[in-house]
TIDODO-960108 format. One record per residue: residue in three letters; x, y, z of N, C-alpha, C in turn. Coordinates in pm, 1 decimal. Atoms other than C-alpha are relative to their C-alpha. Layout:
     r       n.px       n.py       n.pz      ca.px      ca.py      ca.pz       c.px       c.py       c.pz
   ALA          X          Y          Z          X          Y          Z          X          Y          Z
...
// end
This chain:
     r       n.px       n.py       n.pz      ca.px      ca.py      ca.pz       c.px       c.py       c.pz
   UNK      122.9       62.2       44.4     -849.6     6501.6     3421.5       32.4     -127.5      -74.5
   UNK      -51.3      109.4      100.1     -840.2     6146.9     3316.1     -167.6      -31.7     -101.2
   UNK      141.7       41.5       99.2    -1099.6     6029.8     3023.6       29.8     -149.0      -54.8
   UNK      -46.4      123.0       53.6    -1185.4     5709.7     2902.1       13.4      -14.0     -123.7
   UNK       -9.5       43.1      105.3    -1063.6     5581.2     2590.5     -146.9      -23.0      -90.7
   UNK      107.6       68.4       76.5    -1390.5     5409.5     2507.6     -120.7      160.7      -45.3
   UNK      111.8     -167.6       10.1    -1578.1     5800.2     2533.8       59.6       50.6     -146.7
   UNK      -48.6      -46.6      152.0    -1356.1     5874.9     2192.4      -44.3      -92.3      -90.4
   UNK      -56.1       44.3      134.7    -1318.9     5588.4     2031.6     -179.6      -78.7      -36.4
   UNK      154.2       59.7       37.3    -1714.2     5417.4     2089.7       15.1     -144.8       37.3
   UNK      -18.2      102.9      -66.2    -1588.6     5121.4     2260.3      -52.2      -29.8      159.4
   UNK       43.9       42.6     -151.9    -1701.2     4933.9     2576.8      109.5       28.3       73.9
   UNK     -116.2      -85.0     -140.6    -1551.0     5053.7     2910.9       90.9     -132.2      -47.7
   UNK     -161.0      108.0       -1.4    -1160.4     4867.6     2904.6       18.5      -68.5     -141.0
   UNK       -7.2       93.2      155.8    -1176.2     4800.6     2475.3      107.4       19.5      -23.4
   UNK     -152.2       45.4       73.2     -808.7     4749.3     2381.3      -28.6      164.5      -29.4
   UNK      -89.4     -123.9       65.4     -752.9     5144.4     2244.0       96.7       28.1       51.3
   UNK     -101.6      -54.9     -102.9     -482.8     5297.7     2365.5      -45.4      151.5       14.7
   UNK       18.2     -149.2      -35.5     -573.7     5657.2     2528.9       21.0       50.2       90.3
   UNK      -26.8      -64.5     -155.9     -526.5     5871.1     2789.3      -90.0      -95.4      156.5
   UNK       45.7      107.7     -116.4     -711.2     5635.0     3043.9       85.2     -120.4       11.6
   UNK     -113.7       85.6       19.3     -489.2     5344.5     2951.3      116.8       45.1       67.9
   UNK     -139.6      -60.4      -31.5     -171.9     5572.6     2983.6       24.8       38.8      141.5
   UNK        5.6      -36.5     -134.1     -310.7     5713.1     3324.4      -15.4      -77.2       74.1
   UNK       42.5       79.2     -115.1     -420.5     5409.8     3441.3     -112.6       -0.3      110.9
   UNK      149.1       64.6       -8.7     -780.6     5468.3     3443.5      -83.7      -71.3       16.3
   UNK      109.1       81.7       18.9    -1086.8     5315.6     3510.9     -143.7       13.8      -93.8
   UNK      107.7      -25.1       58.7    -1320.2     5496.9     3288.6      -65.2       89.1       77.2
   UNK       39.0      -69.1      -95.5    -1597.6     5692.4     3455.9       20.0      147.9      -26.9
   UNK      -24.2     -174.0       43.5    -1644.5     6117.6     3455.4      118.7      -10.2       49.0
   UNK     -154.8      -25.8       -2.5    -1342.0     6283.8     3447.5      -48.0      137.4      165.6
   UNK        4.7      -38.1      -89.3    -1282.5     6478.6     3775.1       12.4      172.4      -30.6
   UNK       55.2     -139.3       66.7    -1384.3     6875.5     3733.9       79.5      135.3      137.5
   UNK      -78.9     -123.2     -133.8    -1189.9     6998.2     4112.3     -123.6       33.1       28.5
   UNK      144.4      -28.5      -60.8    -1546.4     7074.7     4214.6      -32.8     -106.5      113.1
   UNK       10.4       86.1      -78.3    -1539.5     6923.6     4539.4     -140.3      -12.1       81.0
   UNK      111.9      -59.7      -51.3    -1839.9     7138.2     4673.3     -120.4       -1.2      -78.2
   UNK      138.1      -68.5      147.2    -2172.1     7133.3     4479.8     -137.8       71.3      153.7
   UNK      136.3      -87.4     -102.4    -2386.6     7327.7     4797.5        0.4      146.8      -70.8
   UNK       52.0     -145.6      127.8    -2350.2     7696.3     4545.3      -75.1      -55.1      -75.9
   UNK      104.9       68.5      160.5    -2471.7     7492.5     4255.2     -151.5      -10.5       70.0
   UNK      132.5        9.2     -141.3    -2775.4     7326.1     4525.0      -78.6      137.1       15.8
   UNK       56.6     -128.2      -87.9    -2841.3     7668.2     4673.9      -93.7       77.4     -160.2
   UNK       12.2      -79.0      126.2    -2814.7     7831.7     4308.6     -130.6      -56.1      -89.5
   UNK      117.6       41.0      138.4    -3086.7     7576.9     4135.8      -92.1      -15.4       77.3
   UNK      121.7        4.6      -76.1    -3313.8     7572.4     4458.0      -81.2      189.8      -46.9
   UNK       41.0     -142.9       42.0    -3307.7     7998.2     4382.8      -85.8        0.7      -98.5
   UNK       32.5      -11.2      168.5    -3376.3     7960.0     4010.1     -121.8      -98.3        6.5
   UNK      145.2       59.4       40.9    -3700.0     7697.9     4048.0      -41.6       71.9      107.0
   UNK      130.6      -62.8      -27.8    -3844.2     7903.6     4288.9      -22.0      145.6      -28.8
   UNK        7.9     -137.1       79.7    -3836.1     8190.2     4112.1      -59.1      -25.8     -129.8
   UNK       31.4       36.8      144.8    -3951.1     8007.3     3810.4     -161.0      -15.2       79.7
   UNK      174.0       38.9      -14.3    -4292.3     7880.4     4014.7      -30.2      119.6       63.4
   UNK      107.0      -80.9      -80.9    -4353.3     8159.3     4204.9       10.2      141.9     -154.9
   UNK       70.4     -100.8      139.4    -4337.8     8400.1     3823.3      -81.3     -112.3      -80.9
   UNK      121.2       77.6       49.8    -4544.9     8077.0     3704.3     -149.9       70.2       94.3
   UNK      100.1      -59.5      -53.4    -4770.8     8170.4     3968.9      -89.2      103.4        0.4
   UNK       38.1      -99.8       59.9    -4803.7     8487.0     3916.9      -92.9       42.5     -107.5
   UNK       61.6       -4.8      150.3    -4880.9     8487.9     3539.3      -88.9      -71.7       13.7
   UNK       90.5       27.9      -14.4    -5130.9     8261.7     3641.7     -124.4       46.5       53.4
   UNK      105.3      -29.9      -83.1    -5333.0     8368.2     3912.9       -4.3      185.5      -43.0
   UNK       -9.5     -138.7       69.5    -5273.4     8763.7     3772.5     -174.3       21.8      -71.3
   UNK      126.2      -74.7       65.9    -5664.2     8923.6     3694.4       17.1       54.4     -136.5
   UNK      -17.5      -78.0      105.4    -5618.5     8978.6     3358.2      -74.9       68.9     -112.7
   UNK      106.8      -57.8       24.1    -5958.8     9056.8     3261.4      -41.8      137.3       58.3
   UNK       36.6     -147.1      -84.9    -5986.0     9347.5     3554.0      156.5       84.9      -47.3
   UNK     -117.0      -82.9        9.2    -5629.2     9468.8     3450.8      -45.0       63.9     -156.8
   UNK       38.6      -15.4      108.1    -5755.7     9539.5     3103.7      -72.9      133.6      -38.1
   UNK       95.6     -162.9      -33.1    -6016.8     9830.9     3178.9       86.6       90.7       19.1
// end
């Protein structure tokens, strides 16, 4: 993982510090995570909002005046 200098120190991308981006011969920019794939993640947050609108739905449209009796 390389990081930029300027993410520690509060400097503009390429400010004179010396840090691990310097040393690596960085450009700045996220640091690389080996996550080459993001279609689980995709799949995983298409699951999770529609599961969020369709129990929005629910709790909405739900009779909750006739459920009451």
């Amino acid at each position: 993982m390389r990081f930029s200098s300027a993410f520690f120190c509060g400097l503009p991308h390429g400010g004179g510090a010396a840090g691990p981006a310097s040393v690596a011969g960085g450009s700045g920019g996220l640091a690389e995570t080996g996550a080459g794939d993001h279609g689980a993640l995709t799949a995983l947050g298409l699951v999770a909002g529609t599961v969020i609108l369709l129990g929005g739905a629910v709790f909405t449209f739900t009779p909750w005046r006739r459920l009451r009796r």
